[in-house]
C-alpha positions as CSV (number, residue, x, y, z in Angstrom):
1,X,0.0,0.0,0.0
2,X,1.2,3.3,-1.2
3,X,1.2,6.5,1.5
4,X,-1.4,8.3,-0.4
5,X,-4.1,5.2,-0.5
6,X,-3.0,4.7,3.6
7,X,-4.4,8.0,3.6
8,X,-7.3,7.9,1.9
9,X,-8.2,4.7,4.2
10,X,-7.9,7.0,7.4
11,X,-11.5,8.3,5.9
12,X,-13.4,4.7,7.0
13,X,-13.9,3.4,10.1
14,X,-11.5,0.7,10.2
15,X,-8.0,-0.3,8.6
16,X,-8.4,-1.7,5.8
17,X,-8.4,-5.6,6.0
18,X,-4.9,-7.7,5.6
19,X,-2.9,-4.3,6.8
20,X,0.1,-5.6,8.9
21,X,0.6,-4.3,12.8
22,X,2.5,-1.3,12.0
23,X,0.4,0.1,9.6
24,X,-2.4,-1.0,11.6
25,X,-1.0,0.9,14.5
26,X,0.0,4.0,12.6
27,X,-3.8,4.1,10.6
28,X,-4.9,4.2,14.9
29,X,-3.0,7.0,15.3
30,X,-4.0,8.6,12.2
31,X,-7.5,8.0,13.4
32,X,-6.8,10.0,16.8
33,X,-6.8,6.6,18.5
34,X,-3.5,6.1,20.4
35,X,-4.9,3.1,22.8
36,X,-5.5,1.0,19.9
37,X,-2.1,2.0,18.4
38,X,-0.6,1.7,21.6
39,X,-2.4,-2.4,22.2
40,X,-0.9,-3.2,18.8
41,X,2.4,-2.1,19.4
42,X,3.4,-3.2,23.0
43,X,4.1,-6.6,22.2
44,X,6.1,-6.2,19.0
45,X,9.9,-6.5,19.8
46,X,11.1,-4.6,16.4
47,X,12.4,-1.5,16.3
48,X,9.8,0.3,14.1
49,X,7.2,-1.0,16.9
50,X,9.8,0.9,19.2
51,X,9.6,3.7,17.5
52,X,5.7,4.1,17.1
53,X,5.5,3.4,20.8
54,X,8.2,6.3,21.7
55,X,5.7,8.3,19.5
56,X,2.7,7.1,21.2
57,X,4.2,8.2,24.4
58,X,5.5,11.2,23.1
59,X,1.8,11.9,22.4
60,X,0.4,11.4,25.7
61,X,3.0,13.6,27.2
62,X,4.7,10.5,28.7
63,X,8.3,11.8,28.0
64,X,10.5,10.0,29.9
65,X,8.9,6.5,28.4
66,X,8.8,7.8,24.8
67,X,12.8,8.1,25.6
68,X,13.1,4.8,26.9
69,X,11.7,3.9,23.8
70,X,13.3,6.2,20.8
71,X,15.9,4.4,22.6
72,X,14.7,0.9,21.6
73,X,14.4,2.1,18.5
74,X,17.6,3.3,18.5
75,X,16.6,6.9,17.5
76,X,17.0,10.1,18.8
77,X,13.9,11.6,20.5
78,X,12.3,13.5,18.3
79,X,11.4,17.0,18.8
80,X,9.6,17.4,15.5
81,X,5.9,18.4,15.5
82,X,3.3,15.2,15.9
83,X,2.2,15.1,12.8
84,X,5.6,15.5,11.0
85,X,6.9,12.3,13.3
86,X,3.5,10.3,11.9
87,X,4.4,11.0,8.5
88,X,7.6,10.0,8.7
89,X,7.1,6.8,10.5
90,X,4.1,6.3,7.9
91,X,7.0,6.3,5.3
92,X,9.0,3.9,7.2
93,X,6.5,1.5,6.2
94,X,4.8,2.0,3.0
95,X,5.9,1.0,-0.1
């Protein structure tokens, strides 16, 4: 799935079917729903699921656990605005 169908799916109520976990995550987020991004991502040992989970607590003003896990992702922390970070991570998995 390209960026700008990803995009256009954020306009239904639900990812679109066979989407993996990080896009899945990342279409939550897009969606203003961080728990459900949040549920996907916590048990996903990779470091793209790191770094949508330092962005998720970035988001919920949970600083010091975003670092912990920019660190997992082995990232900096990023200081860019919100929906910047998305965009980029959206990239990171898009085709």
């Amino acid at each position: 799935m390209d960026q700008a169908r990803f995009e256009a799916s954020l306009a239904g109520g639900t990812p679109p079917a066979g989407l993996p976990e990080h896009l899945q995550a990342l279409w939550w987020l897009g969606h203003g729903e961080p728990e459900r991004a949040h549920h996907l991502v916590q048990g996903l040992e990779d470091a793209g699921a790191a770094a949508i989970h330092a962005h998720v607590h970035r988001l919920e003003g949970d600083l010091d656990n975003a670092r912990y896990w920019y660190g997992r992702a082995g990232v900096p922390f990023c200081d860019d605005p919100p929906e910047q970070e998305w965009r980029q991570l959206l990239q990171r998995f898009v085709q």
